[in-house]
PAPA-769667 format. One line per field, with one value per residue (C-alpha): residue number from 1; x, y, z. Coordinates in Angstrom, 2 decimals, decimal comma. Layout:
BEGIN
i <- NUM / ...
xx <- X / ...
yy <- Y / ...
zz <- Z / ...
# end
This chain:
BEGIN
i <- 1 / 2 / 3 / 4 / 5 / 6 / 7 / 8 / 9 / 10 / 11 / 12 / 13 / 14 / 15 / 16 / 17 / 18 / 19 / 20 / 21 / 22 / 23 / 24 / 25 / 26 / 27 / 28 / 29 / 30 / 31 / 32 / 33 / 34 / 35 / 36 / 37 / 38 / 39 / 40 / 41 / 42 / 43 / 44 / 45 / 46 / 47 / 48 / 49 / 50 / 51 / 52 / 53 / 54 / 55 / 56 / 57 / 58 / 59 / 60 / 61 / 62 / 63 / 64 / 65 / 66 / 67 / 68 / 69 / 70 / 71 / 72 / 73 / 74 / 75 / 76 / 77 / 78 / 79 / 80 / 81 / 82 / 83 / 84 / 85 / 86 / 87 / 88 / 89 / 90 / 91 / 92 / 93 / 94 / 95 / 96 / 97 / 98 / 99 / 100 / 101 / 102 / 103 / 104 / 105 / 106 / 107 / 108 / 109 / 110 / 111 / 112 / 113 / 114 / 115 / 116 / 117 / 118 / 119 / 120 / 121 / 122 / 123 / 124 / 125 / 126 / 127 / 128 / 129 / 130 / 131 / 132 / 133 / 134 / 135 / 136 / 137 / 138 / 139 / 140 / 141 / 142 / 143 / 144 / 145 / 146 / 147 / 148 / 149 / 150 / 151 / 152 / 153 / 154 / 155 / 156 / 157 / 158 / 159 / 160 / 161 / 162 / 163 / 164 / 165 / 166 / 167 / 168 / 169 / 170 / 171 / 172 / 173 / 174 / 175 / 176 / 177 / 178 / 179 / 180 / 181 / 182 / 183 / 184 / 185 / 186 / 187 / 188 / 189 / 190 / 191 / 192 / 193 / 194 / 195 / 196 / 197 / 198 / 199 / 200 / 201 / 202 / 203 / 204 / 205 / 206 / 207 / 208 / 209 / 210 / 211 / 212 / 213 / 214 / 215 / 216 / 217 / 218 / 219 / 220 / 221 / 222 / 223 / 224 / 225 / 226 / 227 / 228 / 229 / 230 / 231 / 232 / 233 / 234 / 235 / 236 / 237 / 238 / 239 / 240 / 241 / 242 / 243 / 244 / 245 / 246 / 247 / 248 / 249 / 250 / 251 / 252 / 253 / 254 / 255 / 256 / 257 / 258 / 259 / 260 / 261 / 262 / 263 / 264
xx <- 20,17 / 22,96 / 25,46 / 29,18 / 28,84 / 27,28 / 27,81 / 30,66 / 27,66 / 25,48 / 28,24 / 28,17 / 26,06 / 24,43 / 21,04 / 18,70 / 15,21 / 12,48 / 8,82 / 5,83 / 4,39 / 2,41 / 3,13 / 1,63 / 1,37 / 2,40 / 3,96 / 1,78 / 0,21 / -0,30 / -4,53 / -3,55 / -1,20 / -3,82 / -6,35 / -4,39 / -3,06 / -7,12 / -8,05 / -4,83 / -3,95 / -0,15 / 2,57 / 5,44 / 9,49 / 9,27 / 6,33 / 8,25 / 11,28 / 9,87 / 11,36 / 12,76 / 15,41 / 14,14 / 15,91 / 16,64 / 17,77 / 21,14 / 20,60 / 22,22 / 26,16 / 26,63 / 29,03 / 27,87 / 29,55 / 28,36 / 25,16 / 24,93 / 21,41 / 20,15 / 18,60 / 16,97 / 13,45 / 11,91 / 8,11 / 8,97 / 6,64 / 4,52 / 1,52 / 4,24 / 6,44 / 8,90 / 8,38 / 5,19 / 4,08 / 3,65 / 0,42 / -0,45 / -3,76 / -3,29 / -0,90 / -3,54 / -2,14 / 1,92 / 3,65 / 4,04 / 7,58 / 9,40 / 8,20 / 10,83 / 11,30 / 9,58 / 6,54 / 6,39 / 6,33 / 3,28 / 1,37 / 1,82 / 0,67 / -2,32 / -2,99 / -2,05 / 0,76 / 4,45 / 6,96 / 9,04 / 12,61 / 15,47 / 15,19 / 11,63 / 11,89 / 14,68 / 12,45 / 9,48 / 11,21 / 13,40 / 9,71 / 11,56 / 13,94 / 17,75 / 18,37 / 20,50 / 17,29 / 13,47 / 12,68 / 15,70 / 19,66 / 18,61 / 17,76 / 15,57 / 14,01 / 12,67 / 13,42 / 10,85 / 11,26 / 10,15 / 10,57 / 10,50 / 14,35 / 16,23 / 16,35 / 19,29 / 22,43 / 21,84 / 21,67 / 21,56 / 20,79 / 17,72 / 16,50 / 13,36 / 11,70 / 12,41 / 9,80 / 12,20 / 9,93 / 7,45 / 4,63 / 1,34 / 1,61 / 1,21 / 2,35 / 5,28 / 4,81 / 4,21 / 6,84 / 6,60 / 4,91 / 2,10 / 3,81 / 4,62 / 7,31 / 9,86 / 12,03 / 12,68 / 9,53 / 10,87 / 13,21 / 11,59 / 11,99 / 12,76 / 12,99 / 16,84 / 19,07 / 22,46 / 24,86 / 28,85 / 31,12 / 29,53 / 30,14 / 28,40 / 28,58 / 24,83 / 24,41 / 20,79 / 21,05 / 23,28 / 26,18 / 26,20 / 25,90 / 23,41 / 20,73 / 18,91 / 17,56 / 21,01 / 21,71 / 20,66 / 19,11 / 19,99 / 20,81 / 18,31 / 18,24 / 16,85 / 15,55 / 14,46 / 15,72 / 13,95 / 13,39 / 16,75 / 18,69 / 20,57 / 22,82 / 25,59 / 25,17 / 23,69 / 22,55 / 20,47 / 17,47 / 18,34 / 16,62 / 19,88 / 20,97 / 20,97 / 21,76 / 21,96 / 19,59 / 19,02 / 15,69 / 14,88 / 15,92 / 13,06 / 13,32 / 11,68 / 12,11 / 11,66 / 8,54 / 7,20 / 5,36 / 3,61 / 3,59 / 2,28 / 2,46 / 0,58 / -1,01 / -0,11
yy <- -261,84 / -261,60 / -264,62 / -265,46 / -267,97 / -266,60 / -263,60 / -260,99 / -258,34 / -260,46 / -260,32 / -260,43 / -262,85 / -260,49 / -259,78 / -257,16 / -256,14 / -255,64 / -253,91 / -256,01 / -255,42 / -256,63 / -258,06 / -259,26 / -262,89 / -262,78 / -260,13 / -257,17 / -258,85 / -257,79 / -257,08 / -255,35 / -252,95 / -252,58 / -251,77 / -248,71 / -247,49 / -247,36 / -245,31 / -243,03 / -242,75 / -243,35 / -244,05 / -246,27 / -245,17 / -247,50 / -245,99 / -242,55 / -244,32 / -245,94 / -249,04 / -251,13 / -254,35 / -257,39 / -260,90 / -262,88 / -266,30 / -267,05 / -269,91 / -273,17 / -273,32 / -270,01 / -267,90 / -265,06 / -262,32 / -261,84 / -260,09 / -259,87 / -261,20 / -258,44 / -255,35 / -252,35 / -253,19 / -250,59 / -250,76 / -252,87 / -252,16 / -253,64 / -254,65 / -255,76 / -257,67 / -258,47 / -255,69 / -253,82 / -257,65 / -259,43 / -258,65 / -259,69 / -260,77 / -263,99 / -263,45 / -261,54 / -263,01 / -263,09 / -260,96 / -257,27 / -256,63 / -253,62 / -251,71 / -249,18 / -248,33 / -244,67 / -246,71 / -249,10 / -245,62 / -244,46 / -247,96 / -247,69 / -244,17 / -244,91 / -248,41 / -246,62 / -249,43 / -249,12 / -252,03 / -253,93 / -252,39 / -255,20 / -256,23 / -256,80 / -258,65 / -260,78 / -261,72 / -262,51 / -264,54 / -266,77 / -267,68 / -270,18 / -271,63 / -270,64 / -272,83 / -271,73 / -271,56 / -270,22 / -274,07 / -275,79 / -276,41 / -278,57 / -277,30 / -279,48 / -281,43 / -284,93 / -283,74 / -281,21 / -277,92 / -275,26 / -271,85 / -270,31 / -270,33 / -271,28 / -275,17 / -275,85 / -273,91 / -270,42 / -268,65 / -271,05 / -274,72 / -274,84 / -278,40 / -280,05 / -278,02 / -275,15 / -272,27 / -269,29 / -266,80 / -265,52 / -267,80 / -266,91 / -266,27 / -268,95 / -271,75 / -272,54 / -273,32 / -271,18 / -270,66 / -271,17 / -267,38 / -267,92 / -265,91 / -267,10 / -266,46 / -264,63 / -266,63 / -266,79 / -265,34 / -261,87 / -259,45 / -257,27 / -254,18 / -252,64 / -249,51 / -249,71 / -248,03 / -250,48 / -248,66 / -248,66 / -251,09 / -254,30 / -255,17 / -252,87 / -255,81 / -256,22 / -259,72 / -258,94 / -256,10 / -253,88 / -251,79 / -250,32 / -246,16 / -245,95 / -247,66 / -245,20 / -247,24 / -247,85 / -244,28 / -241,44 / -242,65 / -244,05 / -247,49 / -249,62 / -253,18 / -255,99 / -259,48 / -262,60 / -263,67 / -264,64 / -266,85 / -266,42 / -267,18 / -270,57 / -272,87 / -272,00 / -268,25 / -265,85 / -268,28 / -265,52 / -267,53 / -267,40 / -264,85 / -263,73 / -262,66 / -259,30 / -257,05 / -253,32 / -251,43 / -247,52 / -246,56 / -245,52 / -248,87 / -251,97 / -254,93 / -257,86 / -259,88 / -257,10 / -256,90 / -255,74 / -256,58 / -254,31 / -253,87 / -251,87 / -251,08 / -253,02 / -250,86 / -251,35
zz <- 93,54 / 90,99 / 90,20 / 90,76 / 88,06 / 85,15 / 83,05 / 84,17 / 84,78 / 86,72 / 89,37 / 92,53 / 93,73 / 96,85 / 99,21 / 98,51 / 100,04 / 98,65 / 100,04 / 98,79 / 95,24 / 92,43 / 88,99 / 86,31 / 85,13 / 81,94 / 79,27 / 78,06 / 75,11 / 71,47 / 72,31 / 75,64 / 73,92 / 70,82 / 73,43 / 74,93 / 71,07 / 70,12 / 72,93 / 72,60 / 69,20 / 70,67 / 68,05 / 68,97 / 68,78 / 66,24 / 64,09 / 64,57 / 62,73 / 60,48 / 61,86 / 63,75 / 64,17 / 63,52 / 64,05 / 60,69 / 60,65 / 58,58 / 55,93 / 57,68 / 56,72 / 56,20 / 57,21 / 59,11 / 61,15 / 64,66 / 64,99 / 61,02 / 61,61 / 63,45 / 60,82 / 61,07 / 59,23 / 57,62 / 58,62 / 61,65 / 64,32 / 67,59 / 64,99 / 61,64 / 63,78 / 60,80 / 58,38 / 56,31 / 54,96 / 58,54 / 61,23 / 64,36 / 63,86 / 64,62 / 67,78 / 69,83 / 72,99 / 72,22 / 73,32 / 72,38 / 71,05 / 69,23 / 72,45 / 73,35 / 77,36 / 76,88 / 74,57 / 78,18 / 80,05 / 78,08 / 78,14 / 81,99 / 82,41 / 80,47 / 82,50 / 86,14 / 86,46 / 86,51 / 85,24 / 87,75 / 88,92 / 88,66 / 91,96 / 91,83 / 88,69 / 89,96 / 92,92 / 91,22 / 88,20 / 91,15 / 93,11 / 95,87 / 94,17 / 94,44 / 91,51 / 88,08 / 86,31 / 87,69 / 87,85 / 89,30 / 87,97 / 85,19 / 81,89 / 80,58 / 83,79 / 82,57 / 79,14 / 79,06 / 77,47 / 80,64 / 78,81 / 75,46 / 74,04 / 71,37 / 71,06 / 69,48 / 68,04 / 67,40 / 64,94 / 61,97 / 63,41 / 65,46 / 67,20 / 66,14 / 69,16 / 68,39 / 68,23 / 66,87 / 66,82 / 70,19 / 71,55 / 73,39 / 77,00 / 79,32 / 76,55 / 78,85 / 82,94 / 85,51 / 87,88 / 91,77 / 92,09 / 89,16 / 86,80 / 83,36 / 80,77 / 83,03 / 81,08 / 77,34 / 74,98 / 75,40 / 77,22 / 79,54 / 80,34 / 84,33 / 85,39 / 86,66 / 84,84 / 84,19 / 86,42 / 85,76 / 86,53 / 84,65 / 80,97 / 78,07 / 75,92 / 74,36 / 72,54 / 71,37 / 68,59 / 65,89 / 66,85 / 63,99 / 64,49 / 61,59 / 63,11 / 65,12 / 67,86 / 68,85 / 69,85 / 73,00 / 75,95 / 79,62 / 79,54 / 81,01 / 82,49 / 80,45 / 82,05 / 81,27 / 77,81 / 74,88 / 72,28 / 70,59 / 73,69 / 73,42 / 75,15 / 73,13 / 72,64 / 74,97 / 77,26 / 79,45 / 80,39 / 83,93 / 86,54 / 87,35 / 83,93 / 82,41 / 79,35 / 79,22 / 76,42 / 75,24 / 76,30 / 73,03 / 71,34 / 70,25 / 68,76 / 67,45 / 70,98 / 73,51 / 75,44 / 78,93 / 81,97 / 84,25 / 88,42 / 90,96 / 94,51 / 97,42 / 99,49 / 103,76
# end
């Protein structure tokens, strides 16, 4: 796992074991997480801030100042994914997002599940392959779009294919293990915490003190990528990649997936 050529933090490239485990196929999506708030009542981070930040797109040609398009959204939340006007009624099977690590925590108690540690994650995302990407070292293999990212130049010029926003699970192709969307869609949560000695640097949300999701709490490991990730910024679509986050913190393009263990 890990990379001598990518990131500094996803150095070094190295072996680790793992013991055998489950995971599932795709993301927790918006109807699985609606299922376990109905029988609990339980109220997101972002409900109990009345927010949360929320990715918005700066008007071609302008002149923006790094992560300027990142806000804190008041009314933000897992079911009004870009403020107190949007819904997920018609998203049923995207991806939940604005999930915090400790909202992940309760979703798993309540589903007797736990998420994947780094490791795990790593392994299951790379299937076979020891290639840059889950799929092989070429991007776009036969011209074909293989995972949910940002097609194009981010933040202000996206390509013709490009989705910008999250997609229903499964959209894109499995990888060599069955799973879908360990790459791009969202950023998914682990349970490792991002230990010192690699780069603090977080391209995906505010530094700004005010915002309160950007404050307390361990920092955890992030995986994956999303749908904002592009060639020419943040380019974290790899299995290797990784971005530290407080585990208090949500956003509009961070989601989860679930694991367990395999009994002997």
């Amino acid at each position: 796992m890990g990379s001598d050529s990518g990131y500094p933090e996803e150095a070094p490239e190295h072996k680790q074991a793992v013991q055998a485990f489950a995971i599932a196929s795709t993301p927790v999506t918006n109807f699985d997480f609606g299922r376990f708030v109905v029988a609990t009542k339980y109220q997101t981070q972002a409900e109990h801030q009345s927010g949360s930040i929320v990715f918005h797109q700066p008007l071609l040609g302008a002149n923006v100042e790094e992560l300027s398009w990142w806000q804190f959204e008041e009314g933000a939340s897992w079911y009004s994914p870009t403020g107190p006007a949007s819904g997920i009624a018609d998203k049923p099977t995207h991806p939940v997002v604005h999930i915090s690590f400790i909202d992940a925590l309760a979703y798993c108690e309540w589903a007797d599940c736990r998420m994947p540690n780094e490791i795990e994650w790593e392994y299951a995302a790379r299937g076979s392959t020891h290639g840059t990407f889950a799929w092989g070292n070429d991007l776009y293999p036969n011209g074909q779009v293989m995972a949910n990212h940002w097609v194009g130049e981010f933040p202000s010029r996206p390509g013709l294919e490009n989705i910008g926003t999250t997609t229903s699970v499964g959209t894109y192709p499995a990888n060599q293990n069955g799973l879908f969307d360990m790459i791009g869609n969202v950023w998914e949560w682990t349970t490792s915490e991002f230990f010192e000695g690699h780069s603090l640097h977080a391209c995906c949300g505010t530094q700004k003190k005010q915002d309160p999701f950007q404050e307390g709490g361990r920092l955890m490991v992030l995986k994956g990528g999303s749908h904002l990730c592009a060639e020419n910024y943040c380019s974290r679509y790899r299995p290797s990649a990784r971005i530290p986050q407080p585990e208090y913190s949500s956003a509009s393009h961070i989601g989860f997936r679930v694991a367990n263990d395999v009994e002997k």
